[in-house]
C-alpha angles and dihedrals in degrees: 000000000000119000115195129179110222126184114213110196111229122190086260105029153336120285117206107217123193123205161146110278099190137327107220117220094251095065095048123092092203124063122233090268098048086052098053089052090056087047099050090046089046089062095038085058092055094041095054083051090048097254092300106188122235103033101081097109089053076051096061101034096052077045090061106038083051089058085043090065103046 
């Protein structure tokens, strides 16, 4: 897993972010497929709350653990 430090200019001042820059295949227990179903599931879960901001993590995880079961 990659980390970059990117600077995104704002009108004020610069903000560091700090993020992933990209998981290969190889590091993640999931393929490409079993991803896109928790992540599907994970939408459908905030849908379903109204969008509902700050619980997209639990949505994910419940998503997971979902995909774990079956």
């Amino acid at each position: 897993m990659a980390l970059k430090k990117v600077t995104k200019e704002d009108s004020i001042n610069p903000i560091p972010v700090i993020g992933i820059e990209s998981v290969p295949e190889s590091v993640s227990e999931y393929s490409a497929d079993e991803l896109s179903r928790i992540a599907e599931s994970a939408y459908y879960k905030a849908e379903a709350r109204g969008y509902e901001p700050g619980h997209e993590i639990q949505d994910w995880l419940e998503a997971e653990a979902e995909m774990a079961q079956q």
